[in-house]
C-alpha positions as CSV (number, residue, x, y, z in Angstrom):
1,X,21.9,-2.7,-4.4
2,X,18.5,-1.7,-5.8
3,X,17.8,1.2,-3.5
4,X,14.9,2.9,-1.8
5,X,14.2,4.5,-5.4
6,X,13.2,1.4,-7.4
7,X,10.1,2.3,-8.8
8,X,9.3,-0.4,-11.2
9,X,10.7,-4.0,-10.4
10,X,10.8,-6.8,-12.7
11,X,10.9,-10.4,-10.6
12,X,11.6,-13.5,-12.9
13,X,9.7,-16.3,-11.3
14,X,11.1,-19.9,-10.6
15,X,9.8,-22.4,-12.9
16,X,8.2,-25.2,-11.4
17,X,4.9,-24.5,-9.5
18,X,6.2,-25.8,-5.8
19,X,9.1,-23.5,-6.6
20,X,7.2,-20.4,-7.4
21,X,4.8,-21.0,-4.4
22,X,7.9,-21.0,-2.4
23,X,9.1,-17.4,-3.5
24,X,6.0,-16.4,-2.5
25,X,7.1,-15.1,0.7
26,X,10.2,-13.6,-1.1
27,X,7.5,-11.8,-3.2
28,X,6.1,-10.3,-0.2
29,X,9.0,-9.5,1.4
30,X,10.0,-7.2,-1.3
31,X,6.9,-5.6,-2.0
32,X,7.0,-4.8,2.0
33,X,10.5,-3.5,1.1
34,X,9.3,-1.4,-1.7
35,X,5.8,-0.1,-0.9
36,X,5.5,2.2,-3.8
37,X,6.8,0.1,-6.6
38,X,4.9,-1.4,-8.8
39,X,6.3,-5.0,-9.2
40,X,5.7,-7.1,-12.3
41,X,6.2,-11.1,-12.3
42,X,7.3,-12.7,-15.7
43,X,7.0,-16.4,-15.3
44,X,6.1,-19.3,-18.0
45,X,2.9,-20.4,-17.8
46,X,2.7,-23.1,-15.7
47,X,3.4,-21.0,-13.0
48,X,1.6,-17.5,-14.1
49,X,-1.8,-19.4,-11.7
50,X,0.2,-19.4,-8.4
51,X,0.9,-15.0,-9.1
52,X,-2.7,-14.8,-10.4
53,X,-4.8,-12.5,-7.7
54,X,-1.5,-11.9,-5.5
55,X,-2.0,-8.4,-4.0
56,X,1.5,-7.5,-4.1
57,X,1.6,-7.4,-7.9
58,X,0.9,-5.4,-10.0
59,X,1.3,-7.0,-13.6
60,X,2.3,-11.0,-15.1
61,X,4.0,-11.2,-18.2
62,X,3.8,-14.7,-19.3
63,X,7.3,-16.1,-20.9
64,X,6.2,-17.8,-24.0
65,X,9.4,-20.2,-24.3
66,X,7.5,-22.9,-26.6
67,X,6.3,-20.7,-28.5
68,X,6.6,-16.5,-29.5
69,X,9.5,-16.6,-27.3
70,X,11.4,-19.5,-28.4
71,X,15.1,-19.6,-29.4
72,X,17.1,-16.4,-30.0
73,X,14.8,-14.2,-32.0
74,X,11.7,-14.8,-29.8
75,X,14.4,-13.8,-26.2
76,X,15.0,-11.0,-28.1
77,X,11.9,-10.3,-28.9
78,X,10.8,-10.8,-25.3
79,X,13.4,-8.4,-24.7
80,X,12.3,-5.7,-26.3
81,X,8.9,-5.9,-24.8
82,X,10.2,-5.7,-21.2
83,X,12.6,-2.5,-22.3
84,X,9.5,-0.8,-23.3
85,X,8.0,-1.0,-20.3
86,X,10.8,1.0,-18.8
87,X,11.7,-0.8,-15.8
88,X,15.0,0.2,-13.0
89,X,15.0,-3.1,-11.2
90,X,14.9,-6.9,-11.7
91,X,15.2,-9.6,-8.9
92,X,15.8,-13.0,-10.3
93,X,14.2,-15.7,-8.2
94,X,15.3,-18.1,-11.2
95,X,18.7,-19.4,-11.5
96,X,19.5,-19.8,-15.3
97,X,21.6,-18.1,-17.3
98,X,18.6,-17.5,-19.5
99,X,16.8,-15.1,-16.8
100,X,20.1,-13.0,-16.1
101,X,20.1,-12.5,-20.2
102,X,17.0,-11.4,-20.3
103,X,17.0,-8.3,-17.8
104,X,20.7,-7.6,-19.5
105,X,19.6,-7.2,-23.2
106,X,15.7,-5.5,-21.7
107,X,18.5,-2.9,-20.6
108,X,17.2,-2.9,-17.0
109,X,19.8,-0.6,-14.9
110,X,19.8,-2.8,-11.6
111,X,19.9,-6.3,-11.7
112,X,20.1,-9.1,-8.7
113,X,20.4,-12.6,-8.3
114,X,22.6,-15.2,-7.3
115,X,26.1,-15.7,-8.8
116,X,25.1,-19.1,-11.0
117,X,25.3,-20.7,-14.2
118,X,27.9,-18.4,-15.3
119,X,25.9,-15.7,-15.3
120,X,27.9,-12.9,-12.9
121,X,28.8,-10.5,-15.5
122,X,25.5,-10.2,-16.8
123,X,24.4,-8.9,-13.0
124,X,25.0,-5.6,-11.1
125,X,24.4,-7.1,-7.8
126,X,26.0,-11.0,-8.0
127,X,24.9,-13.0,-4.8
128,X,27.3,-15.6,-3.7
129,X,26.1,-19.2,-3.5
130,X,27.9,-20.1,0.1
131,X,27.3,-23.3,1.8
132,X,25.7,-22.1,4.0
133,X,22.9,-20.6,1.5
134,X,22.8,-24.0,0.2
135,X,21.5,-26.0,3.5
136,X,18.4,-23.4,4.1
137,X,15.0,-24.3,3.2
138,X,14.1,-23.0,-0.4
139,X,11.7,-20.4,1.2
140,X,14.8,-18.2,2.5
141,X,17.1,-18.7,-0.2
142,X,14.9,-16.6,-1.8
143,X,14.3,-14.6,1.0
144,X,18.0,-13.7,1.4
145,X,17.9,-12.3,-2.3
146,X,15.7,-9.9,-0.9
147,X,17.6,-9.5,2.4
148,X,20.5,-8.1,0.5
149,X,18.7,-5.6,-0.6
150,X,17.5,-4.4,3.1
151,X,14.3,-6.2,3.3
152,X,13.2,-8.6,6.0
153,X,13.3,-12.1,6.7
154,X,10.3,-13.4,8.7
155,X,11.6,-15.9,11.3
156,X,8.7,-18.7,10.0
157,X,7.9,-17.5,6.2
158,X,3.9,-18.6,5.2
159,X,3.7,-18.8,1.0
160,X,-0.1,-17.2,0.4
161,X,-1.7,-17.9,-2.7
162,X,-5.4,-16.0,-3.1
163,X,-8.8,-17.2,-4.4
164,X,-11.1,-15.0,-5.7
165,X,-14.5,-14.6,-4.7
166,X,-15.9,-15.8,-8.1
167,X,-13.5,-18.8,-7.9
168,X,-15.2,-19.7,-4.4
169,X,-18.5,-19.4,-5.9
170,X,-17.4,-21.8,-8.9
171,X,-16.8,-24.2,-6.4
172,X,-19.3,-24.4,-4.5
173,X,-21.1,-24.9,-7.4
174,X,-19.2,-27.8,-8.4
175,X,-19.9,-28.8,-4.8
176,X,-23.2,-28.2,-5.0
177,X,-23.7,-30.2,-8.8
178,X,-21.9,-33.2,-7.3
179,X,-23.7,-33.2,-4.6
180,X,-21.2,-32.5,-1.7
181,X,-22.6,-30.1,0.1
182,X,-22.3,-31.9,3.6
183,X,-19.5,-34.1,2.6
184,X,-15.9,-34.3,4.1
185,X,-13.4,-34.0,1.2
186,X,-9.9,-35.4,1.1
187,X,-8.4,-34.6,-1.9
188,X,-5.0,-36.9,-3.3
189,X,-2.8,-35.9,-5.4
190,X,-0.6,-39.6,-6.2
191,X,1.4,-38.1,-9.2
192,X,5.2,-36.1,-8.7
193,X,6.7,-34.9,-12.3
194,X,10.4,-35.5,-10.7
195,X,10.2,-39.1,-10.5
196,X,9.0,-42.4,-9.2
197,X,11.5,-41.6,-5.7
198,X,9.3,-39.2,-4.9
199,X,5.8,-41.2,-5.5
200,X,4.5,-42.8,-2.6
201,X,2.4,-46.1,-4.4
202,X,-1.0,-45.9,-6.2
203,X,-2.4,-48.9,-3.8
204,X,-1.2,-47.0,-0.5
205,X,-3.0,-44.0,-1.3
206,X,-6.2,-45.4,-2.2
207,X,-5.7,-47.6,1.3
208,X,-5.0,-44.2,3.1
209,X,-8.4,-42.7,1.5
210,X,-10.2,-45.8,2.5
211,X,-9.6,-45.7,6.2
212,X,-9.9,-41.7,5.9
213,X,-13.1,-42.0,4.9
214,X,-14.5,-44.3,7.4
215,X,-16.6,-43.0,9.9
216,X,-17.1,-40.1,8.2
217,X,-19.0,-38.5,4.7
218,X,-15.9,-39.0,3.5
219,X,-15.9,-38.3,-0.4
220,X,-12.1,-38.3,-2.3
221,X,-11.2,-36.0,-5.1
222,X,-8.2,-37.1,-7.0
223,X,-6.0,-34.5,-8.8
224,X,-3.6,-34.6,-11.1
225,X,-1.9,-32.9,-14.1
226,X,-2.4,-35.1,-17.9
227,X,1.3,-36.5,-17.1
228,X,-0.4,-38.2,-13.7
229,X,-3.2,-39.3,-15.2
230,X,-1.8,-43.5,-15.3
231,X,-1.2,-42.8,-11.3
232,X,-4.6,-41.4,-10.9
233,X,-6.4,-44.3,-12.7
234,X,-4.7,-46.6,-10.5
235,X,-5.6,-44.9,-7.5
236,X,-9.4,-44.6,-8.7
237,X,-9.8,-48.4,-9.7
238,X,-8.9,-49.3,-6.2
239,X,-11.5,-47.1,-4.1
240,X,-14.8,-49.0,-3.6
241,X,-16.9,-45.6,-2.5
242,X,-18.2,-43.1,-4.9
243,X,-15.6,-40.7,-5.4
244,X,-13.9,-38.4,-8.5
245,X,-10.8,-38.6,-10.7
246,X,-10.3,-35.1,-11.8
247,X,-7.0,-35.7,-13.1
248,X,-6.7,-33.7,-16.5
249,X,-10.0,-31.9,-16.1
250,X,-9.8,-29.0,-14.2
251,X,-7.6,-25.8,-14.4
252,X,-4.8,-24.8,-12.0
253,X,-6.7,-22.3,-10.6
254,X,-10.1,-24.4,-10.5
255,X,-7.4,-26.9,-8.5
256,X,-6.5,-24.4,-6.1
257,X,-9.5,-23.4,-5.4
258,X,-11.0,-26.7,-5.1
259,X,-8.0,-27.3,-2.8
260,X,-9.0,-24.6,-0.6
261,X,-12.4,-26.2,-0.1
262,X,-10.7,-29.7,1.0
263,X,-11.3,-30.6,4.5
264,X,-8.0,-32.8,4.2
265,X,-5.2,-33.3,1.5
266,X,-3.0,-36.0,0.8
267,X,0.2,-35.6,-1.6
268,X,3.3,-36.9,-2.5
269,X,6.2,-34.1,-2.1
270,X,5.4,-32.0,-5.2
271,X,3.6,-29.1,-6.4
272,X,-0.1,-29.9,-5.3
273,X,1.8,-30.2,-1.8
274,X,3.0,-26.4,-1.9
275,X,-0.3,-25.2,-2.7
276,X,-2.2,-26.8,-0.3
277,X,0.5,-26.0,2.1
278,X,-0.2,-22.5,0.6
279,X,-3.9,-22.2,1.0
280,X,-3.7,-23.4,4.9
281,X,-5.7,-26.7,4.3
282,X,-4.8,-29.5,6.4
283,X,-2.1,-31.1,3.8
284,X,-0.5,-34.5,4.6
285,X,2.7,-35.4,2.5
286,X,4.9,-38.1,1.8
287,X,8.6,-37.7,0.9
288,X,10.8,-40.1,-0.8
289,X,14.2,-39.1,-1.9
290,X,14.1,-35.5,-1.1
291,X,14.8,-33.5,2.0
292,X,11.8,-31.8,3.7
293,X,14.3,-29.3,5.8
294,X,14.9,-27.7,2.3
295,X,11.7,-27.6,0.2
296,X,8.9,-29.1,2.8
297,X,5.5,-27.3,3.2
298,X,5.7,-24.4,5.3
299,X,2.2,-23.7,5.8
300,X,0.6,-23.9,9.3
301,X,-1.8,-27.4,8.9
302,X,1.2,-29.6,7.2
303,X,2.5,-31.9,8.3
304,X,5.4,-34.9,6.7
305,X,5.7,-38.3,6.6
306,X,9.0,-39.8,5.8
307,X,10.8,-43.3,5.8
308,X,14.0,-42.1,8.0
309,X,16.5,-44.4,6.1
310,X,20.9,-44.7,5.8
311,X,20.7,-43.7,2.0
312,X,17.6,-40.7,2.1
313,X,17.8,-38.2,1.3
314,X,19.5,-39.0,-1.8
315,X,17.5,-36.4,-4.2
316,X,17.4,-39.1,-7.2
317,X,14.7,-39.7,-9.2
318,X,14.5,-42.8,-9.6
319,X,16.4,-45.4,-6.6
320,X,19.9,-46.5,-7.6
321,X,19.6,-49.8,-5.2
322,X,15.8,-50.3,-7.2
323,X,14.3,-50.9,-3.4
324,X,12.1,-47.3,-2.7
325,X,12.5,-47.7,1.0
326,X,12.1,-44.5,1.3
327,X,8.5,-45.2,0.1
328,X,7.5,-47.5,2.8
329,X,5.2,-45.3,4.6
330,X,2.2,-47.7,5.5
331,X,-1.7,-46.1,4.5
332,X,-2.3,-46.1,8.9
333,X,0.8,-44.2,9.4
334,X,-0.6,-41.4,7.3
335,X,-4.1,-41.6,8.3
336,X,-3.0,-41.2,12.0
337,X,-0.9,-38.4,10.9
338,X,-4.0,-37.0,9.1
339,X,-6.6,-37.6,12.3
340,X,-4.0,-35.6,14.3
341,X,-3.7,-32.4,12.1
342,X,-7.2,-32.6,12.3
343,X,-7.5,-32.4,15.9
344,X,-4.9,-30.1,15.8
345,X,-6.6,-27.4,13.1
346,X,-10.2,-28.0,15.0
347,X,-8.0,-26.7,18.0
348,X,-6.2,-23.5,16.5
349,X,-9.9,-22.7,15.6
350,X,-11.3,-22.9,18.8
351,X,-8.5,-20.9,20.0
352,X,-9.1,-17.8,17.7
353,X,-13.0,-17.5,18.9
């Protein structure tokens, strides 16, 4: 156990983004746990935007693993810059071997994670991977990390991710320069890095945006990383209004915050979904091959779409049988899911007043 005198707690973040926005609550937890510590997050840089502003933390060290901290010399390396900073605890949110190494050779007393990739010895406090850990959503398999330590586990866990005031004003100055002051954004993200079973088609989203728009000042955003940019450009050849491919030209942090502003959002099961999940924006989602009871969006205003099927959820990347039928979500299904958590967020907000 860590114990009520940890004083300075190193948390190695999951990798991927929709990961580390689902430790989130994890984070919290243990800062609630551990009022008085400071905690520092090292995470690679793809994920250091998601920890950026987070009140709960008090440092990021970004893991260079391309580059200064590649191969053996630069871990060690790595290593010796976390020892100097002197710290009693680490609380692996990642499972590779890789992160339990790390904290051993940094010389960190107390160390905590789950009892994976061989990596036991290397940990004072081993976690066992039961079955039953295995069938809980992502958000509270990290939670019970933290749980074993005493903390709490809130009965619905809400991942938070924090804009800055200067990051609002940047975009409403991008609002304000493309003229959208008074229009209704849906923002798309079409792209998944995991694999074509979890990308709902080009021609169905840009259907989806169509009838979405309709009626309204509806103006689409399209978002992507450079790896989505093909599934983006297929997206925006099909919209006949004015709209804006962004994919490749904004930040992760200009995204998110962009992504707060959206008056609706409309992903495939993937990072982008997490963080507009995250940021409380009314976030429609698509899933393929994957299983929403284990790594679905958890925020309030989300809400899933999923082609129930004998062979999903299969969690490949790419269909064995070559059919997608997990795919076949039609563009009205999701804009009728996307009307009602509308209604249902225009409710919540009359509720509050």
């Amino acid at each position: 156990m860590a114990g009520k005198d940890a004083k300075k707690i190193l948390v190695r973040a999951p990798n991927w983004i929709g990961d580390a926005v689902m430790a989130l609550p994890a984070l919290e937890a243990l800062k609630a746990l551990y009022r008085k510590a400071d905690i520092t997050v090292l995470a690679k840089g793809r994920t250091v935007p998601v920890f950026q502003n987070n009140p709960h933390i008090s440092e990021i060290i970004e893991y260079d693993d391309k580059r200064r901290h590649s191969g053996i010399s630069g871990r060690l390396k790595l290593g010796g810059e976390i020892k100097r900073r002197g710290f009693d605890t680490a609380v692996l949110f990642q499972n590779a071997f890789d992160a339990a190494f790390l904290s051993f050779i940094s010389g960190i007393p107390k160390r905590i994670g789950y009892a994976r990739d061989f990596r036991s010895r290397l940990l004072t406090n081993a976690i066992p991977v039961t079955d039953e850990i295995k069938k809980v959503h992502q958000a509270f398999y990290y939670l019970n990390i933290v749980k074993t330590l005493g903390g709490e586990v809130p009965p619905r866990p809400l991942p938070r991710i924090y804009i800055s005031p200067a990051e609002r004003s940047w975009v409403e100055e991008f609002v304000s320069d493309n003229g959208l002051k008074r229009a209704f954004l849906i923002g798309a993200a079409p792209g998944a890095s995991y694999g074509p079973a979890k990308r709902w088609p080009p021609e169905k989203f840009a259907e989806a945006l169509t009838i979405l728009c309709e009626g309204r000042n509806g103006f689409p955003l399209i978002f992507g990383g450079p790896e989505d940019k093909e599934a983006c450009r297929e997206v925006s050849k099909m919209l006949k209004m004015r709209h804006l491919d962004l994919s490749g030209k904004v930040y992760l942090r200009q995204f998110m915050a962009l992504v707060a502003r959206l008056n609706l959002f409309i992903t495939n099961d993937s990072g982008p979904m997490h963080v507009g999940s995250a940021l409380s924006t009314s976030t429609v989602a698509i899933f393929g091959s994957t299983d929403a009871t284990l790594t679905g969006p958890l925020g309030p205003f989300a809400k899933v779409i999923k082609r129930e099927i004998d062979c999903s959820p299969c969690f490949e990347r790419t269909c064995k049988f070559k059919h997608y039928r997990c795919l076949e979500v039609e563009p009205k299904e999701v804009a009728r899911a996307a009307e009602a958590l509308l209604k249902e967020k225009e409710g919540a907000g009359k509720g509050r007043k």
